[in-house]
VOGU-3710 file (C-alpha; in Angstrom, 3 decimals, decimal comma):
1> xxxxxxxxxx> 17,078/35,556/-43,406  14,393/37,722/-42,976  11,584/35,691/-43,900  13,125/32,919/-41,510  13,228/35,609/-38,791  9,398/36,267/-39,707  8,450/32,423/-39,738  9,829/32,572/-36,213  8,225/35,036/-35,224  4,893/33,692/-36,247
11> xxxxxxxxxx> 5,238/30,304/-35,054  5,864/31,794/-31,531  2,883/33,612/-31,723  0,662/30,664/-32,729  2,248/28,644/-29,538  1,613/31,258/-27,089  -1,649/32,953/-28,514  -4,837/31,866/-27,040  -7,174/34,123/-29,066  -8,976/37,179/-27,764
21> xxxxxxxxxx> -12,290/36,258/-26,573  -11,913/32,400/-27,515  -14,784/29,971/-27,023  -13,476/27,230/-28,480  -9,582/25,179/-28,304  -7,377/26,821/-30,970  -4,245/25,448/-32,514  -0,892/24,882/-30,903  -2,982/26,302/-27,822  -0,654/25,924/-24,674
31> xxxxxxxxxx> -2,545/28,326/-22,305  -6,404/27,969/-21,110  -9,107/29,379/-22,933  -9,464/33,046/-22,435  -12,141/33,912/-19,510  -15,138/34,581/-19,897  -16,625/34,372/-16,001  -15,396/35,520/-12,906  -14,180/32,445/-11,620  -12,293/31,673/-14,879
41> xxxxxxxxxx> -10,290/35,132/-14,301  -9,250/33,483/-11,087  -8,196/30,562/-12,484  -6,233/32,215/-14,951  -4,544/33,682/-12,258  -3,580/30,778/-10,328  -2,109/28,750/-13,421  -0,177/31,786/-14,490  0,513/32,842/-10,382  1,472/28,825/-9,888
51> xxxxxxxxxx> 4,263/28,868/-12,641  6,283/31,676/-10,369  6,616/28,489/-8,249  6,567/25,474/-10,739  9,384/26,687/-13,431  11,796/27,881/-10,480  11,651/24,563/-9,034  11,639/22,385/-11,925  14,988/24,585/-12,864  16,768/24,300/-9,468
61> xxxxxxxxxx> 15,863/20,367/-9,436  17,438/20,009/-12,981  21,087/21,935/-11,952  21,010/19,909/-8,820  20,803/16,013/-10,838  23,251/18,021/-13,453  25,978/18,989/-10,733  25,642/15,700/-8,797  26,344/13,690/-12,252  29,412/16,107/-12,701
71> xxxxxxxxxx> 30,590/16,307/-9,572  29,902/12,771/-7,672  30,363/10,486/-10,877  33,041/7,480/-10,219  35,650/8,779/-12,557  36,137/11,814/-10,787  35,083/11,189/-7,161  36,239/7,239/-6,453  35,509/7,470/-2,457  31,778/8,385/-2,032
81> xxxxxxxxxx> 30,883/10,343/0,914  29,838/8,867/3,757  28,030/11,859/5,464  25,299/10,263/7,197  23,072/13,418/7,824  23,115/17,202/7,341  20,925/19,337/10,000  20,986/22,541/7,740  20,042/20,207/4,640  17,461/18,890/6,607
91> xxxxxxxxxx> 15,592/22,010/8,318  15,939/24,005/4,831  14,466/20,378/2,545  11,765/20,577/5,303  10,850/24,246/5,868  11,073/25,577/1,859  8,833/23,430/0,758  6,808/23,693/3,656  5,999/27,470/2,810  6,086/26,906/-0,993
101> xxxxxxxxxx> 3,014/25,096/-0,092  1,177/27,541/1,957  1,629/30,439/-0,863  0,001/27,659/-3,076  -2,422/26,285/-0,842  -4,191/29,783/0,427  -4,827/31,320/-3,022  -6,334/27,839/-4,273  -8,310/27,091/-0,908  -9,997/30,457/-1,862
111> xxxxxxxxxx> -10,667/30,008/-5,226  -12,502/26,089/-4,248  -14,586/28,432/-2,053  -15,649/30,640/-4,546  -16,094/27,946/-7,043  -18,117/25,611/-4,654  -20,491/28,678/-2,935  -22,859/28,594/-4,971  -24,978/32,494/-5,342  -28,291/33,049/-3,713
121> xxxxxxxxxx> -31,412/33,291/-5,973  -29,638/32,674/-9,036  -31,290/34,278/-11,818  -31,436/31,112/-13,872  -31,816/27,857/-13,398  -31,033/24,965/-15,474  -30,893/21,231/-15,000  -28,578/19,507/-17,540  -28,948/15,748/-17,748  -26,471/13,775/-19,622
131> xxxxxxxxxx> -26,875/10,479/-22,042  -25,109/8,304/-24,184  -24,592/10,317/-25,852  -26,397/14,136/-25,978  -27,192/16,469/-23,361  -30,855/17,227/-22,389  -31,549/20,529/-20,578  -34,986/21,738/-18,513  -35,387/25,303/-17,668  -36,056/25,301/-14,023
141> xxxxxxxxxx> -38,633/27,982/-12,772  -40,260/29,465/-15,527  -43,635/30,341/-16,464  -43,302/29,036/-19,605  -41,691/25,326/-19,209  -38,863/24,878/-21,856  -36,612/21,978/-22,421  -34,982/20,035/-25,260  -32,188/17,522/-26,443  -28,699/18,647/-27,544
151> xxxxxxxxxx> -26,984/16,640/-30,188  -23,871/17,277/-31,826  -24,447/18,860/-35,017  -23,962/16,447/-38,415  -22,308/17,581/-41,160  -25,446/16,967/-43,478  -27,328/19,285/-41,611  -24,917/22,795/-41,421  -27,147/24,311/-44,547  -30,473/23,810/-43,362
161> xxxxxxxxxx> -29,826/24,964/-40,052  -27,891/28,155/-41,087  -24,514/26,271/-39,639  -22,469/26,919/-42,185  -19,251/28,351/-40,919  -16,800/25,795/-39,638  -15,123/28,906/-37,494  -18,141/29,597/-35,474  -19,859/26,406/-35,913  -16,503/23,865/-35,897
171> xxxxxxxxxx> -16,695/20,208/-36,568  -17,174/17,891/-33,412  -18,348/20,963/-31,028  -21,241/22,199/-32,710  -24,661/21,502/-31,475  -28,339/21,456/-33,097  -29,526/23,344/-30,206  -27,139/25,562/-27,807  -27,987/26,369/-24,441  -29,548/30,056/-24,542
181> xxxxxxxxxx> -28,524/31,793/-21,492  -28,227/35,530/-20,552  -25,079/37,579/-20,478  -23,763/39,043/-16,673  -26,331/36,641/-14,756  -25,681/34,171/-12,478  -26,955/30,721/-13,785  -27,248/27,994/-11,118  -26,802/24,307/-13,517  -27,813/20,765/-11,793
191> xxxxxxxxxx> -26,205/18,420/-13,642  -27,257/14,703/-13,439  -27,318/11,760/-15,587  -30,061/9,335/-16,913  -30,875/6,993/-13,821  -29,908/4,062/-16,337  -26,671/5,585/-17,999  -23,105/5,950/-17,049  -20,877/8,550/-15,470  -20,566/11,961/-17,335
201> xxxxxxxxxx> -19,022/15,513/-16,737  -19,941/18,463/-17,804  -17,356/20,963/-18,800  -17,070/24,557/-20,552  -13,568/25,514/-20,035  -13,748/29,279/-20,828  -16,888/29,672/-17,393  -14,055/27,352/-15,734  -16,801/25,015/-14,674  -16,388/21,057/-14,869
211> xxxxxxxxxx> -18,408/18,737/-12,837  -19,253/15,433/-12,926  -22,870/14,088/-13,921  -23,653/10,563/-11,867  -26,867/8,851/-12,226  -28,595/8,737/-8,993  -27,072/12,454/-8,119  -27,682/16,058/-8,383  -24,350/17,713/-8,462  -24,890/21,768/-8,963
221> xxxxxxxxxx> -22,763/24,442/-10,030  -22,682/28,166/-10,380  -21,484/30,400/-13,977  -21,780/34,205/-14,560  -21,036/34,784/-18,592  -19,140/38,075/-19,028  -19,378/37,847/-22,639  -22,112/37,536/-24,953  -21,184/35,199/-28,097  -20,868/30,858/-28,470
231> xxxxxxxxxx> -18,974/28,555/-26,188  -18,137/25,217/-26,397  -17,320/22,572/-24,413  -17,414/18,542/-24,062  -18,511/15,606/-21,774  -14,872/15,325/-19,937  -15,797/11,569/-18,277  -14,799/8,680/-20,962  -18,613/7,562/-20,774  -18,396/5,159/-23,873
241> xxxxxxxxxx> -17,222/4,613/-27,261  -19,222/8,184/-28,515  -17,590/10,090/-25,695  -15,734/12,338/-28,254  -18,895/13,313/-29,919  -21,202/14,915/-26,977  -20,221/18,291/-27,128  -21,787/21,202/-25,061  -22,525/24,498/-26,706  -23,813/27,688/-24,978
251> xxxxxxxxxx> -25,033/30,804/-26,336  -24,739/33,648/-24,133  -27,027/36,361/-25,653  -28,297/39,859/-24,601  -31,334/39,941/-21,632  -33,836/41,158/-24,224  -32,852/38,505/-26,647  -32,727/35,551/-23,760  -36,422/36,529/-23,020  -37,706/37,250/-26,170
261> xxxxxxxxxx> -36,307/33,162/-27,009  -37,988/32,131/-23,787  -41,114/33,226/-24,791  -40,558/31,570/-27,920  -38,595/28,227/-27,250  -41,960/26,502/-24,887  -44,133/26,131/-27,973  -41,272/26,534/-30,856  -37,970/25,810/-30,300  -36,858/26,039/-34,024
271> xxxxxxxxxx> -38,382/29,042/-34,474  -37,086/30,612/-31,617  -33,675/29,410/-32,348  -33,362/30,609/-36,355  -34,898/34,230/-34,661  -31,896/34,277/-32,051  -29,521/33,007/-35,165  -30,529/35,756/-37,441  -29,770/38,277/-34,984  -27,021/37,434/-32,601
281> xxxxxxxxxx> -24,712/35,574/-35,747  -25,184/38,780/-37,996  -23,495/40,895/-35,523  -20,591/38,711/-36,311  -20,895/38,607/-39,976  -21,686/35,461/-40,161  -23,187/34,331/-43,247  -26,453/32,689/-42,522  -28,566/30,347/-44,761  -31,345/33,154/-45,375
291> xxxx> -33,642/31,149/-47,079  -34,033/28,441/-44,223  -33,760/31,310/-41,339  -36,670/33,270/-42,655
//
């Protein structure tokens, strides 16, 4: 009995756990990714705020069909009604949802503002520009010009580039090159796609940012990482039959570090990316391919 108690217990906790500080979908995940930016802590909010409203309702809609299928079925109630209206009925169907709405409506109008004003003089600047099917980013602004292609990482390739743990490198989300951005700045991202190409989106659930890439377009969007460490996210537009394997993979790193790869990344991106490995994945005790990171 007790160890059933116990496998209770712990599949509960897998349904409802989220992971502290998760960057990446776990299993049985019901809940969002943890937050890791301002405007995903508002988010958070509203989905949890929202279900005050949503469970209620669903509830009080369910014992309403139940009692009219008890009470108004033909065995027991052979002469239907014939009530044509109800004015109470009608004010309080009108009025309650009517202010449901507003008490939904103001909290999300606010958060569209915050997500859609975008900072002035952002401290970084990147365009992302999306193919079938990688993700090719451009530093905007800097001294020393950087950009390169991001390509979901192949399984023949975890050794030599130090990849080797699934859990912080998992299959289908990692990347040959992350995004290197600095932790608690505010990164302005255009987001476009190839003039020839298709429709895209770019998405990294735990920043709570998703917009869509169009060719022909500059969308922009705004992001402040709380949290140094690896996100991940994924092209959310079905753009073609590799759509499940353009991931998006961002590595939010210290200020020093973030300029010390800048300086790097113009005229050696590898380089600058095994230096940033070596130091940012042994904090984590990640085991790193030493020979090939040297």
């Amino acid at each position: 009995m007790n160890r059933a108690y116990a496998a209770l217990a712990a599949t509960i906790c897998l349904l409802f756990a989220s992971g502290a500080g998760a960057d990446q979908p776990v299993p049985w995940q019901l809940d969002l990714q943890q937050a890791a930016s301002p405007i995903m802590h508002e988010i958070r909010w509203f989905s949890h705020y929202s279900l005050w409203f949503i469970v209620p309702i669903t509830l009080f809609v369910l014992a309403l069909l139940v009692w009219v299928v008890m009470k108004f079925r033909a065995s027991v109630n052979p002469v239907p009604s014939k009530t044509s209206h109800n004015t109470a009925i009608e004010v309080a169907w009108t009025l309650g949802p009517v202010v449901i709405l507003l008490f939904l409506a103001i909290p999300s109008f606010n958060l569209l503002n915050a997500q859609l004003t975008i900072p002035e003089n952002p401290d970084v600047t990147v365009k992302a520009t999306a193919t079938q099917w990688l993700w090719s980013y451009e530093y905007q602004g800097s001294e020393n010009p950087v950009g390169f292609d991001s390509y979901m990482l192949k399984e023949t390739d975890r050794a030599a580039m130090g990849k080797v743990d699934p859990k912080v490198y998992p299959r289908l989300l990692a990347v040959d090159n992350e995004l290197v951005l600095p932790v608690n700045k505010t990164v302005r991202m255009l987001v476009t796609a190839a003039p020839t190409d298709v429709i895209h989106a770019f998405a990294m659930p735990a920043f709570g940012v998703k917009i869509d890439a169009v060719p022909g377009r500059l969308n922009e969007t705004w992001f402040r990482a709380e949290k140094e460490g690896l996100y991940y996210g994924q092209c959310s537009e079905l753009c073609g039959k590799d759509h499940a394997f353009m991931p998006i993979a961002i590595r939010v790193v210290s200020d020093e570090q973030y300029k010390a790869w800048m300086a790097k990344a113009g005229s050696d991106l590898q380089g600058a990316n095994k230096a940033l490995m070596a130091a940012t994945d042994a904090k984590t005790g990640v085991k790193l391919a030493s020979a090939e990171i040297k």
